[in-house]
C-alpha positions in Angstrom: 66.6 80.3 85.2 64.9 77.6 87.8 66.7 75.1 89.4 66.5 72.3 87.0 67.8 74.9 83.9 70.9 76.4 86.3 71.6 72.6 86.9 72.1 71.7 83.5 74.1 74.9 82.7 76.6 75.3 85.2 76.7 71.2 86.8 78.8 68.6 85.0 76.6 66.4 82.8 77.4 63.3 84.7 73.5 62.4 86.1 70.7 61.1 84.4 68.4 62.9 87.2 64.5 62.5 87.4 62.6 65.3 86.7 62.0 66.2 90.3 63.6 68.4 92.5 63.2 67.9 96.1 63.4 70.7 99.0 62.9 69.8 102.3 61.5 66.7 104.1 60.5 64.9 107.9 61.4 61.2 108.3 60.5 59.2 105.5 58.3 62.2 103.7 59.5 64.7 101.3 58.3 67.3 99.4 59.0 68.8 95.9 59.7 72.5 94.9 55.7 72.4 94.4 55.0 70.8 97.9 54.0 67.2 96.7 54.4 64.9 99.2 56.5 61.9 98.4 57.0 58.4 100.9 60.9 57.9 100.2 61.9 54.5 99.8 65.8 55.7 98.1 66.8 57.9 101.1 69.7 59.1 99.3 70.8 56.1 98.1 71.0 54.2 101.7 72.0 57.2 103.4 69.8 59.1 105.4 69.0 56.1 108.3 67.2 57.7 110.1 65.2 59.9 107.3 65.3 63.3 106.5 65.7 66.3 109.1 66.2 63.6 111.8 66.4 65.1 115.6 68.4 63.9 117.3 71.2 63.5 114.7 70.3 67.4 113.8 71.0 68.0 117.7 74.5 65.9 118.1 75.3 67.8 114.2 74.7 71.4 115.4 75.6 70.6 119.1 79.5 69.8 117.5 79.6 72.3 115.1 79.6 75.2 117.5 82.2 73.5 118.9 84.6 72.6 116.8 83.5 72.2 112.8 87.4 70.8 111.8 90.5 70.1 113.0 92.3 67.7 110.6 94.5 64.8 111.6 97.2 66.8 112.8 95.7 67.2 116.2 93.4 64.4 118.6 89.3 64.6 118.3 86.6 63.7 120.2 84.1 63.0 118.9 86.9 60.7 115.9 88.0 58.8 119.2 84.6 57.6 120.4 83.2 56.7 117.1 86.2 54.5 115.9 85.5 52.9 120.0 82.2 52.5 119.5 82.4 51.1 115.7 85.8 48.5 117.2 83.4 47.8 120.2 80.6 46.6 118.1 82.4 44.8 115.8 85.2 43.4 117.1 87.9 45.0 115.0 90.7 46.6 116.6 91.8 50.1 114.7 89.7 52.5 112.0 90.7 54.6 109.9 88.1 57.7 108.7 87.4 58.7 105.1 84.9 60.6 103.4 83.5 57.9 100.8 82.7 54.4 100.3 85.1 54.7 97.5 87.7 55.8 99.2 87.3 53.5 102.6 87.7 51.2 99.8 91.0 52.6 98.3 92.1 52.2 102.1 91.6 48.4 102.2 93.4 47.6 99.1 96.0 49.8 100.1 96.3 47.9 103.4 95.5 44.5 102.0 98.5 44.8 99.3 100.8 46.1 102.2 100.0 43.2 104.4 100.8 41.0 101.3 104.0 42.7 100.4 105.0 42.6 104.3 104.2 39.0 104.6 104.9 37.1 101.1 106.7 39.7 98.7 105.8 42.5 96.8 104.8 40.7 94.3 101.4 39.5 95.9 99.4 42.1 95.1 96.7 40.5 93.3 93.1 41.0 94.4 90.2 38.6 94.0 86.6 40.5 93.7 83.5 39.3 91.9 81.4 39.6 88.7 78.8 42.0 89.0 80.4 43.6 92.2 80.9 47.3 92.8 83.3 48.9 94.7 83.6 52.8 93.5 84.4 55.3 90.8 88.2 55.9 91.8 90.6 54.4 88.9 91.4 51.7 91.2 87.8 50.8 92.6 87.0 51.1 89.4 89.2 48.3 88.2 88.0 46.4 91.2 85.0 46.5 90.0 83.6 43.3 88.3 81.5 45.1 85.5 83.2 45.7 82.3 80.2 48.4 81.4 82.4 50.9 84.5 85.8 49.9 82.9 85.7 51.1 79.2 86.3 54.6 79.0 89.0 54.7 81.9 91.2 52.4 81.0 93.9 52.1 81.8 93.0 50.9 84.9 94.9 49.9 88.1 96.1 46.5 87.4 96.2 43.8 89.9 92.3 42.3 89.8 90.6 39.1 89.0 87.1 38.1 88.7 85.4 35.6 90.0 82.0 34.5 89.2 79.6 35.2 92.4 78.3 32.0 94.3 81.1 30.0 92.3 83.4 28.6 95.3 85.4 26.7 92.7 86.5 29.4 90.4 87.7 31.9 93.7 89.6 28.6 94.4 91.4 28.9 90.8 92.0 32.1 90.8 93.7 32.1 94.0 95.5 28.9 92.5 96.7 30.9 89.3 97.5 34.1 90.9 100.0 35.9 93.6 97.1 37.0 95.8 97.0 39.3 98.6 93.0 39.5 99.1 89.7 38.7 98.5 86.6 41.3 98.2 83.3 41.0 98.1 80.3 42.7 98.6 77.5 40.2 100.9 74.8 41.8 99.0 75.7 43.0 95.9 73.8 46.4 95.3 74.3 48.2 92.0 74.5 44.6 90.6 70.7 44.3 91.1 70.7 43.6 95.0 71.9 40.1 95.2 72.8 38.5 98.4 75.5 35.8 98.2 75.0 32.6 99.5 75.8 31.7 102.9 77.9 28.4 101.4 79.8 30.6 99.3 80.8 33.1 101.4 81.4 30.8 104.4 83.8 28.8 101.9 85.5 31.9 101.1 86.4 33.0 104.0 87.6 29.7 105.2 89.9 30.0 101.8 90.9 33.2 102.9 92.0 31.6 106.1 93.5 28.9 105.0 96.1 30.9 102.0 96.1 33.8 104.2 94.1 36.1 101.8 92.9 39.2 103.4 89.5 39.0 103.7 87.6 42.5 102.9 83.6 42.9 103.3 82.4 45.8 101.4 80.1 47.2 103.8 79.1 50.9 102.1 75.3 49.8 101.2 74.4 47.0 103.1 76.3 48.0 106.3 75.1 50.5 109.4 72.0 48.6 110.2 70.2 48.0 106.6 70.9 44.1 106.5 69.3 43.5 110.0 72.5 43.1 111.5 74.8 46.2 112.5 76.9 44.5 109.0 75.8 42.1 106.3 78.7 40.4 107.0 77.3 39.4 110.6 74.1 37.8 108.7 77.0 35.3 107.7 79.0 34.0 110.9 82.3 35.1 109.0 84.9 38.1 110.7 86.6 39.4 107.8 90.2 41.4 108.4 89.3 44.7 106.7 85.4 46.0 106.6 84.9 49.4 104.8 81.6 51.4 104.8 80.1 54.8 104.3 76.5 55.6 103.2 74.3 55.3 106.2 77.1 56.0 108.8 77.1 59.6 107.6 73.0 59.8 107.6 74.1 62.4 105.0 77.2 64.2 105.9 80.5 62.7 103.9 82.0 60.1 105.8 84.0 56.5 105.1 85.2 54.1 107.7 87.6 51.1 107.1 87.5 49.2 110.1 91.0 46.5 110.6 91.0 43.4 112.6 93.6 42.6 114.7 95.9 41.1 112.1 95.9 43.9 110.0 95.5 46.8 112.9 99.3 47.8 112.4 99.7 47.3 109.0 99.7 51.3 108.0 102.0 53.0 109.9 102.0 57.1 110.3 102.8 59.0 106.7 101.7 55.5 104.9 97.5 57.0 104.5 95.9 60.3 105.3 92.9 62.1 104.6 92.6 66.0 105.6 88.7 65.7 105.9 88.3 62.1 107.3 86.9 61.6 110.9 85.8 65.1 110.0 84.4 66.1 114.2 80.8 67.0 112.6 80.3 64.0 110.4 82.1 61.8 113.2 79.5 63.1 116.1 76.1 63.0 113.9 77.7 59.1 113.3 78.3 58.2 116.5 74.2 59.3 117.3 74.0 56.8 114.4 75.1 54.2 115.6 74.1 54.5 119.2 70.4 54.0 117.8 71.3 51.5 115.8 70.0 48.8 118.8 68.8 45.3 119.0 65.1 46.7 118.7 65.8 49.0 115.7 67.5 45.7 114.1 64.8 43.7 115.0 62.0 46.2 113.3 64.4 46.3 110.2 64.0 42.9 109.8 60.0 42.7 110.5 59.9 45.2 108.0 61.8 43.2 105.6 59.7 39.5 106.1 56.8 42.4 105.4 57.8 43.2 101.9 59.3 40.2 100.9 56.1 38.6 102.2 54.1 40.8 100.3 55.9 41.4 96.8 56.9 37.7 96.6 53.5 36.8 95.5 52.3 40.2 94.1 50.9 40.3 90.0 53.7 41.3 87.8 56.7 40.8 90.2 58.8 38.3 88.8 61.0 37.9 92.1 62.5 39.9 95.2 65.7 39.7 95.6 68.7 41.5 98.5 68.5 41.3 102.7 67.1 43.6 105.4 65.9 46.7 103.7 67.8 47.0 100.8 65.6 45.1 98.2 65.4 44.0 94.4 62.2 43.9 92.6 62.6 42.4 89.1 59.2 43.8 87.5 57.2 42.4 84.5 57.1 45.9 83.3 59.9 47.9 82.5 61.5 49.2 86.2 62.2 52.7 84.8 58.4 52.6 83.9 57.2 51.2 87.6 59.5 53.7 88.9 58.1 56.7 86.9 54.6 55.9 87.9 55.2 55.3 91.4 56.4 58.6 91.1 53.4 60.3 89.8 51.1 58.4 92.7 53.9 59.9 95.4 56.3 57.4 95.9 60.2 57.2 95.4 61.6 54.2 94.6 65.3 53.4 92.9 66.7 51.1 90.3 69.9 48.4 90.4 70.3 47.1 86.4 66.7 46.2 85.2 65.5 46.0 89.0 63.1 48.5 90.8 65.4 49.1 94.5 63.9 49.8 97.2 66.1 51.4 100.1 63.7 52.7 102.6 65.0 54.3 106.2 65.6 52.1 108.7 63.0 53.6 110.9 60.3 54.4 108.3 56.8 54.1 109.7 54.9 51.0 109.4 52.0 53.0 107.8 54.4 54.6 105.8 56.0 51.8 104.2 52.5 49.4 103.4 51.2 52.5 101.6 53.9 52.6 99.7 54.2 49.1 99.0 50.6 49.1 98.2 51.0 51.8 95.3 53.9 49.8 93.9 52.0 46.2 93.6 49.4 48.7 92.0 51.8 49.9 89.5 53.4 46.4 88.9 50.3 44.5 88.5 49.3 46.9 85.6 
């Protein structure tokens, strides 16, 4: 058997995967089990930051894993301690606490959000406040905080204790709050498997001033649009707002598992020891080939993420058969005349890789893709759409 037949014999038939399987890459190329080149404009789903088979994150990986590959939480680590400095150092939260998913940095804040609640106003508070067309994870309770209903039907029951308001609708997170014990609100600044929308800067503003004001624990759901791919080091930052609880994953890894909640300094002693745990998080590999990460992620890089981003929204925005462009930085939302699953497949066959959000084509290119790289490959999408 190949690849693709041992796949679908022996690997749970949970993915709709394109008929391609990849093998090895450089930067923002890859290359197929044939050795067709592709420009990669998906990296793994916002992942790989800095591309594929990146230096000097290969050299801070392998440099740490002939050192010390695990340790668990039992004992102090290194490289753990200076990435949760340098992450509180940038942001201006106070303590972090390591995962190994976006889901499960997630399950972290609601966990500390609802304790903060109980603590403060009774246990009773436990109600969170998230948005329609959000998405949070694929745990039970991320699930349920989840504002889709298509993620919710064939799990239920789900974790109870969400609401959901409708995005960009100040009025009805006001209600909700009204009608309910709350102890946070969530949201996602650009909401990415909902088809790449980015809030409006009234909306969330006014949320976070309602969060103030009720003392709702403000959480930013940082897993797609955080590490650098908004422009900023976190979408949230785009905003002016300082939310208590930020959780991300995705790029911070560049590939290896890893999660992040990061608490401000109302929440930083909120979980105390025994009360959360993870036996892989802060993992000393994953943590050093982050904190390379995130070193690089500079005021130059940021400032070429968002010349890149002006380039293709300039460019797409008035491009034959694009209907709009929609997200922040680069993490982007084409809605297409022509079917997206047919763009996509096209774009494909001319060497090109592309995503999809709902009925959207995504486009989630690395942060330092070449310039040359990325107009070619914008180039063969406008030929696609425009067909």
């Amino acid at each position: 058997m190949n690849i693709k037949e041992k796949d679908k014999k022996y690997i749970a038939n949970t993915y709709a995967r394109f008929d391609l399987c990849l093998k090895s890459g450089k930067g923002s190329l890859v290359y197929d089990e044939n050795g067709k080149e592709y420009i990669d404009l998906g990296t793994g789903i916002a992942v790989n930051s800095f591309g594929v088979a990146d230096g000097e994150w290969i050299e801070a990986v392998t440099a740490q894993l002939n050192t010390l590959q695990h340790s668990s939480n039992l004992y102090y680590s290194e490289p753990c301690a200076l990435l949760a400095e340098t992450l509180c150092s940038r942001t201006g939260m106070s303590k972090v606490f390591f995962s190994n998913s976006g889901a499960e940095a997630n399950e972290c804040a609601i966990k500390a959000a609802r304790k903060y609640a109980a603590d403060k106003k009774g246990k009773d508070y436990y109600t969170i406040i998230t948005l329609k067309n959000s998405f949070h994870g694929r745990t039970i309770t991320t699930l349920a905080a989840t504002g889709q209903d298509v993620f919710h039907n064939d799990f239920t029951p789900l974790t109870e204790g969400f609401v959901y308001a409708e995005a960009n609708n100040l009025e009805d997170v006001k209600r909700l709050a009204e009608e309910n014990k709350c102890a946070a609100v969530m949201m996602e600044v650009v909401q990415g498997e909902g088809g790449v929308i980015a809030l409006d800067r009234d909306f969330v503003v006014g949320v976070a001033k309602l969060a103030e004001e009720k003392d709702l624990v403000l959480i930013c759901d940082e897993v797609q649009i955080g590490n650098g791919r908004s422009g900023m080091l976190y979408g949230y930052m785009n905003y002016g707002i300082k939310p208590d609880l930020v959780s991300t994953a995705k790029g911070l890894g560049n590939g290896l598992p890893l999660g992040a909640t990061l608490f401000s300094e109302k929440l930083s002693g909120v979980l105390g020891a025994g009360m959360h745990g993870s036996t892989f998080g802060g993992n000393p590999v994953a943590c050093a080939g982050a904190l390379n990460v995130i070193s690089r992620i500079d005021d130059k890089l940021l400032a070429e993420v968002r010349e890149k981003s002006k380039y293709i929204f300039d460019t797409l925005s008035c491009a034959k058969g694009v209907k709009s462009v929609s997200g922040m930085g680069l993490m982007i939302g084409v809605e297409t005349e022509r079917d997206a699953s047919e763009v996509i497949a096209e774009c494909m066959e001319r060497g090109v890789l592309p995503i999809k959000a709902k009925t959207k084509v995504r486009l989630l290119p690395a942060l330092n893709i070449p310039m040359e790289q990325l107009k070619k490959a914008i180039e063969i999408l406008m030929e696609v759409c425009a067909k």
